[in-house]
LOFI-253839 format. One record per atom (N, C-alpha, C, CB): x, y, z; residue in one letter. Coordinates in pm, whole numbers, padded with zeros to 5 digits, always signed. Glycine has a CB too. Example, Ala and Ser with C-alpha at 12.3 -4.5 7.8 and 13.67 -1.06 7.14 Angstrom:
BEGIN
+01319-00569+00780A/+01230-00450+00780A/+01320-00330+00780A/+01131-00447+00905A/+01285-00225+00708S/+01367-00106+00714S/+01290+00003+00787S/+01408-00060+00572S/
***
This chain:
BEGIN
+00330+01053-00987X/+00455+00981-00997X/+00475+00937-01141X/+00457+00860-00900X/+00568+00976-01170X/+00595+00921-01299X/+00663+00779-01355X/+00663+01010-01342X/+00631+00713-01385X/+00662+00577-01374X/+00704+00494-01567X/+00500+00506-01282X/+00823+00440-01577X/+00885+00378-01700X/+00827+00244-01672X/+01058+00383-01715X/+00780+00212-01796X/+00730+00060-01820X/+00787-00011-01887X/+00622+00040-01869X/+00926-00087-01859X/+00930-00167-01958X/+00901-00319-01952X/+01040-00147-02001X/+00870-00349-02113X/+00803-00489-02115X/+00872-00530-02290X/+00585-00477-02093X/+00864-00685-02290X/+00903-00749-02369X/+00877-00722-02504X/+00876-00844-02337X/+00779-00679-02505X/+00715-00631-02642X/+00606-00511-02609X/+00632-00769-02722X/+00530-00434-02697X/+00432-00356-02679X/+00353-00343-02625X/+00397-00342-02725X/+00277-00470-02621X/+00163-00523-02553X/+00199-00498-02412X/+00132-00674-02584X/+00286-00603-02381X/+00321-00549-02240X/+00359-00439-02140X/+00378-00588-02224X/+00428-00400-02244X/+00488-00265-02194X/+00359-00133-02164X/+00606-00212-02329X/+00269-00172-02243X/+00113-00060-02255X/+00036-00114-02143X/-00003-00073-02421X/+00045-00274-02103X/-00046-00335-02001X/-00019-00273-01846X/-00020-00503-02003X/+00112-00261-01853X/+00210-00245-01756X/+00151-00097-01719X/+00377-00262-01809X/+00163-00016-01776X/+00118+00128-01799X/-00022+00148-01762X/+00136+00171-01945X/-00088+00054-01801X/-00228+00090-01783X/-00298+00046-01605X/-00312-00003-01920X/-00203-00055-01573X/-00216-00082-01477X/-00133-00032-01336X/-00217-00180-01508X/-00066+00026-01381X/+00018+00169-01315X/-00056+00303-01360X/+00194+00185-01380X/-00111+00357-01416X/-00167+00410-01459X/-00320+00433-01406X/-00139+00372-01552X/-00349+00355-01372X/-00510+00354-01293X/-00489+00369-01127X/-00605+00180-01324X/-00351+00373-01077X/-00389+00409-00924X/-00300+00576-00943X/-00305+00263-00773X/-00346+00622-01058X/-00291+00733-01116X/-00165+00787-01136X/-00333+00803-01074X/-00045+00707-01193X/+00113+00721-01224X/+00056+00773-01365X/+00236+00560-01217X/+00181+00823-01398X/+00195+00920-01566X/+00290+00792-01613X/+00304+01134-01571X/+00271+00706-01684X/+00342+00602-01783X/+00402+00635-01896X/+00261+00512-01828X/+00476+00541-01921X/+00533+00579-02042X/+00610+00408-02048X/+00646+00746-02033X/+00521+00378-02184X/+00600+00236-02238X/+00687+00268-02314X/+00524+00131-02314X/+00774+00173-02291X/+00920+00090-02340X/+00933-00027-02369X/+01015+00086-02260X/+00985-00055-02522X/+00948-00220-02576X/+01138-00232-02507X/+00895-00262-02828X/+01183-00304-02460X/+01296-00390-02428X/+01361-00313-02334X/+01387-00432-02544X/+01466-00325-02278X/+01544-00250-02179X/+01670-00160-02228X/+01593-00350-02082X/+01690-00237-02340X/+01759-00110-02452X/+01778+00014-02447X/+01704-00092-02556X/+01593+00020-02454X/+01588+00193-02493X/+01528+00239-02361X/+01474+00249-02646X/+01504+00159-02250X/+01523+00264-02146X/+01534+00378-02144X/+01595+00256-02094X/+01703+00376-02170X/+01835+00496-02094X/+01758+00604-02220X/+02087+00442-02121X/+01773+00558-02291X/+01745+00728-02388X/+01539+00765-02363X/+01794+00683-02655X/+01448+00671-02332X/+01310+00749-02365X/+01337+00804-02186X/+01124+00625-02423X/+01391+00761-02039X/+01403+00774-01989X/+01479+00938-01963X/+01415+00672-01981X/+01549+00974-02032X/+01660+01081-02078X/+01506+01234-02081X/+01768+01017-02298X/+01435+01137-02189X/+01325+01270-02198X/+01188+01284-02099X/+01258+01266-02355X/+01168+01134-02066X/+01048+01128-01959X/+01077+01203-01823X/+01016+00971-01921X/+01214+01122-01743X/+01281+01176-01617X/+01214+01090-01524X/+01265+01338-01583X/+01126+00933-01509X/+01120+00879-01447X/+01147+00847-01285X/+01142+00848-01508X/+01065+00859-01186X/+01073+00802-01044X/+01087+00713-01031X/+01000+00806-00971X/+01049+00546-01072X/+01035+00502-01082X/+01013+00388-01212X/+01014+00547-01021X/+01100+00285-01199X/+01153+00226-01355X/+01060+00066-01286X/+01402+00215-01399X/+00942+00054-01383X/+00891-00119-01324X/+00889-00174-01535X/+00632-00124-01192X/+00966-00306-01411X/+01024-00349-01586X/+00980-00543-01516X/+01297-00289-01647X/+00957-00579-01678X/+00923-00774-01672X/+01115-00812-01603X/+00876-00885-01932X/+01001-00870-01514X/+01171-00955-01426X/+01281-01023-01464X/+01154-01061-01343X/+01185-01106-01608X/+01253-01149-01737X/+01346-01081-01778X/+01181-01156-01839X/+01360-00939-01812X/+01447-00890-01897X/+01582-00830-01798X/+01365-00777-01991X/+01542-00831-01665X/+01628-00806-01602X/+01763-00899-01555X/+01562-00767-01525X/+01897-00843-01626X/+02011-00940-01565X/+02117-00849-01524X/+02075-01056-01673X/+02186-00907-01464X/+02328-00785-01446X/+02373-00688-01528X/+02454-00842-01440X/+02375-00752-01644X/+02458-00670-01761X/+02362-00554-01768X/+02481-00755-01926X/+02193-00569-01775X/+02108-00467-01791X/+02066-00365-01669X/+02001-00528-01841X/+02123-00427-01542X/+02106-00372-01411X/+02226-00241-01411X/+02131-00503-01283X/+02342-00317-01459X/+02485-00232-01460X/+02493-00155-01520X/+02590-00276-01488X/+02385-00136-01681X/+02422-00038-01770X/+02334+00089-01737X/+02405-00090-01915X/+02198+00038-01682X/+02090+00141-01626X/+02193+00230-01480X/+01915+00025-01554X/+02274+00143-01449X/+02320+00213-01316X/+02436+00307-01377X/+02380+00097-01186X/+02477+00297-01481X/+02561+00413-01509X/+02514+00499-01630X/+02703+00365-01533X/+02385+00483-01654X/+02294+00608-01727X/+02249+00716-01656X/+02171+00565-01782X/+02275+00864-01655X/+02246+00969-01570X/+02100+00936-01534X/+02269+01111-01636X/+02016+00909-01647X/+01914+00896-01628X/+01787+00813-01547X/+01921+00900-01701X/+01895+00707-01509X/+01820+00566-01449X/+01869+00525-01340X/+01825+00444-01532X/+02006+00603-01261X/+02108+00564-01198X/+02040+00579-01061X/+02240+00642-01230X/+01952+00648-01020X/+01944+00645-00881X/+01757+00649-00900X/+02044+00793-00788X/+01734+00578-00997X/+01587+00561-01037X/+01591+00394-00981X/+01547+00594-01234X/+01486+00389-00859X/+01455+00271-00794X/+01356+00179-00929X/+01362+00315-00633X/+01388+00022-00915X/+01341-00040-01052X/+01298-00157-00963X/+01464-00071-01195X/+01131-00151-01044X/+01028-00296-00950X/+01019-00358-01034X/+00869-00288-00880X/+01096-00497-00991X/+01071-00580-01122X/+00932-00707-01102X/+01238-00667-01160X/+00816-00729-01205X/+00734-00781-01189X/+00691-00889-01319X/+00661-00686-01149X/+00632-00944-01248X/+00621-01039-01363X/+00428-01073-01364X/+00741-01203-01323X/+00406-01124-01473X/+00259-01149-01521X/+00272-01317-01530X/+00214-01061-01688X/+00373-01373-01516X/+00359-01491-01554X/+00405-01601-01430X/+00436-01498-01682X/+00557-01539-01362X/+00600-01588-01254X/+00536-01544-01086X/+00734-01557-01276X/+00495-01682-01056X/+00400-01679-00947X/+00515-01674-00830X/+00286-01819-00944X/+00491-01631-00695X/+00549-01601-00588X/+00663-01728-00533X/+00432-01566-00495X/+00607-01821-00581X/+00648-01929-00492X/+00792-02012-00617X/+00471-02050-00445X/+00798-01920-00761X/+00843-02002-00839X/+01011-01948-00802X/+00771-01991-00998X/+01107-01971-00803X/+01245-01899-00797X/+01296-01805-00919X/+01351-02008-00780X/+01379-01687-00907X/+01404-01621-00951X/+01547-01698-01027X/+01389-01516-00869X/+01576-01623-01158X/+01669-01657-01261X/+01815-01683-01142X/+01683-01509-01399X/+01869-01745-01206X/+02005-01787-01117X/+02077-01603-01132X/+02135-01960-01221X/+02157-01551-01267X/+02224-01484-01280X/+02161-01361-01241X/+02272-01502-01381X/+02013-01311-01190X/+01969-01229-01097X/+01978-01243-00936X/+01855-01220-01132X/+01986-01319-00920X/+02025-01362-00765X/+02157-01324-00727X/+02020-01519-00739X/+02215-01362-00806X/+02364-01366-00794X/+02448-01256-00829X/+02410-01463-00865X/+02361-01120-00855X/+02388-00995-00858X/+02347-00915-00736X/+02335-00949-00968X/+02237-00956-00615X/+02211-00935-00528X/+02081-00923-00482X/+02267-00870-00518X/+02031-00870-00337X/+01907-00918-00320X/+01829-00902-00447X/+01844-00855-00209X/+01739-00954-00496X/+01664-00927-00557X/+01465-00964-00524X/+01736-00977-00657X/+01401-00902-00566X/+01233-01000-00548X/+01165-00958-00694X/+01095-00929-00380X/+01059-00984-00683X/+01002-01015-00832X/+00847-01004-00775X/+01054-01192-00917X/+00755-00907-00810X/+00623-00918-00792X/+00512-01023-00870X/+00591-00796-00813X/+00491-01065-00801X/+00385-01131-00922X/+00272-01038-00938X/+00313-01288-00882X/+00235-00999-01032X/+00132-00876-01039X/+00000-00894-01032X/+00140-00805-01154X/-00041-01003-01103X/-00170-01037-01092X/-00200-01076-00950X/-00201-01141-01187X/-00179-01088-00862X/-00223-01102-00755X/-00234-00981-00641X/-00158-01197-00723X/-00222-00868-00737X/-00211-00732-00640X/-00342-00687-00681X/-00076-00608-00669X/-00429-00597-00601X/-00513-00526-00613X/-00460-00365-00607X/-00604-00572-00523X/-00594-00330-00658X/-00577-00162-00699X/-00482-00084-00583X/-00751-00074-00700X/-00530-00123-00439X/-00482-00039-00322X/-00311-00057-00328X/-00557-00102-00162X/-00302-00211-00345X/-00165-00345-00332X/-00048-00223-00464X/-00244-00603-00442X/-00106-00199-00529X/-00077-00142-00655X/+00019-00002-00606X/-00230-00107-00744X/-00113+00060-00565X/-00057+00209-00535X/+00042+00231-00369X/-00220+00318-00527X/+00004+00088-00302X/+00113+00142-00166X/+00232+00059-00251X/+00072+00070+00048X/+00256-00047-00326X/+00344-00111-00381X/+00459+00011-00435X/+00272-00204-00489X/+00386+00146-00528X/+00485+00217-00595X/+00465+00331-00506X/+00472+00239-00755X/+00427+00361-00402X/+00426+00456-00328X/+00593+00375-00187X/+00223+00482-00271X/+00573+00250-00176X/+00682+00196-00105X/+00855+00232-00168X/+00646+00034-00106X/+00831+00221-00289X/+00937+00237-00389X/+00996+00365-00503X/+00901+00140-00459X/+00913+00472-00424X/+00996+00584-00477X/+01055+00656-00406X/+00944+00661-00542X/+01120+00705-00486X/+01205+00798-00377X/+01216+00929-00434X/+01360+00746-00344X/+01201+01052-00301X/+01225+01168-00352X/+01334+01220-00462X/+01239+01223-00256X/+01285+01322-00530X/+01370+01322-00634X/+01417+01539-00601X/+01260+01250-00819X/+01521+01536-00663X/+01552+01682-00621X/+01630+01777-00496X/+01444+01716-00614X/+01592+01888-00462X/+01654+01926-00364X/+01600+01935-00268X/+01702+02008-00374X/+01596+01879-00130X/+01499+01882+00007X/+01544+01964+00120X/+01483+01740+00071X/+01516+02071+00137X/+01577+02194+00291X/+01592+02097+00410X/+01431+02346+00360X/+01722+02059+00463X/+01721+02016+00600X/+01600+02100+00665X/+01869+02043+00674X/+01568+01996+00714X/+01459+02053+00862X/+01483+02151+00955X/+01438+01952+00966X/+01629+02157+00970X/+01642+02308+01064X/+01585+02441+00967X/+01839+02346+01109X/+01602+02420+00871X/+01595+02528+00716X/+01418+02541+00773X/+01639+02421+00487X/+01299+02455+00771X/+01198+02522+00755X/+01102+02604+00854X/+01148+02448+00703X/+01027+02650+00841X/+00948+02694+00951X/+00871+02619+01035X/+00874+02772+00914X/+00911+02660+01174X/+00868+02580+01213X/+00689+02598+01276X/+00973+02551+01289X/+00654+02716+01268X/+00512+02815+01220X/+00464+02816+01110X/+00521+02950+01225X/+00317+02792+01071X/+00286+02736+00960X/+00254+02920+00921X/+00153+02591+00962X/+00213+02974+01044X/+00168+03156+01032X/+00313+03223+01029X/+00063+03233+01198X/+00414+03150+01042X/+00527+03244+01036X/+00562+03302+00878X/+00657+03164+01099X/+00591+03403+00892X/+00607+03465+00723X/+00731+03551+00770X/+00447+03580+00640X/+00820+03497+00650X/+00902+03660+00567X/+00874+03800+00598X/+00868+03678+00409X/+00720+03807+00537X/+00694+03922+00559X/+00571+03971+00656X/+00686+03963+00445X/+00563+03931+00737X/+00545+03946+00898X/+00501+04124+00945X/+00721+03893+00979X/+00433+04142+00924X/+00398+04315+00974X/+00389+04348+01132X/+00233+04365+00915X/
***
């Protein structure tokens, strides 16, 4: 799974990565939410996990009309905000929203966390389309 990291600065954005990265995602840090839309453009991201901090409408709205990020599901997490603390007013008020606290996830917590939150990407054969014989073949003698 290929997974966009963005974080406030470097540091974070590499922490983020490394820890997505160990229940085996392909990372790729991003210092601010800025440059998203364009390193996103060349990565092609499943999955966009960005600091909860940087997330507000204006940055939710602009990712949603980038080819690149538009139907790319985004986990927003935080290293600092604990479960129980409330989320920014002007994120709420754009719609559901939640906020992971990260440090409290383990390795497994990690990988069903971004395995919950991607979504197929591409073209998928309706089910009438496949075989329904795993021995059935084309070329069948």
């Amino acid at each position: 799974m290929r997974v966009l990291c963005v974080g406030r600065h470097a540091f974070l954005s590499e922490h983020l990565c490394r820890v997505f990265g160990e229940v085996g995602a392909v990372c790729e840090p991003v210092v601010g939410p800025a440059d998203a839309p364009s390193v996103a453009t060349r990565f092609e991201p499943e999955v966009v996990v960005c600091e909860g901090d940087l997330l507000t409408p204006v940055v939710l709205e602009r990712w949603a009309n980038e080819t690149a990020l538009a139907d790319v599901p985004v986990l927003a997490v935080s290293l600092t905000r604990r479960p129980d603390d409330s989320l920014p007013a002007d994120l709420c008020a754009s719609g559901p929203a939640a906020m992971v606290y990260l440090p409290s996830l383990g390795r497994a917590q990690v990988a069903a966390l971004l395995a919950t939150v991607h979504r197929p990407r591409g073209v998928v054969a309706p089910r009438a389309w496949r075989l329904q014989d795993d021995a059935a073949s084309a070329h069948q003698r």
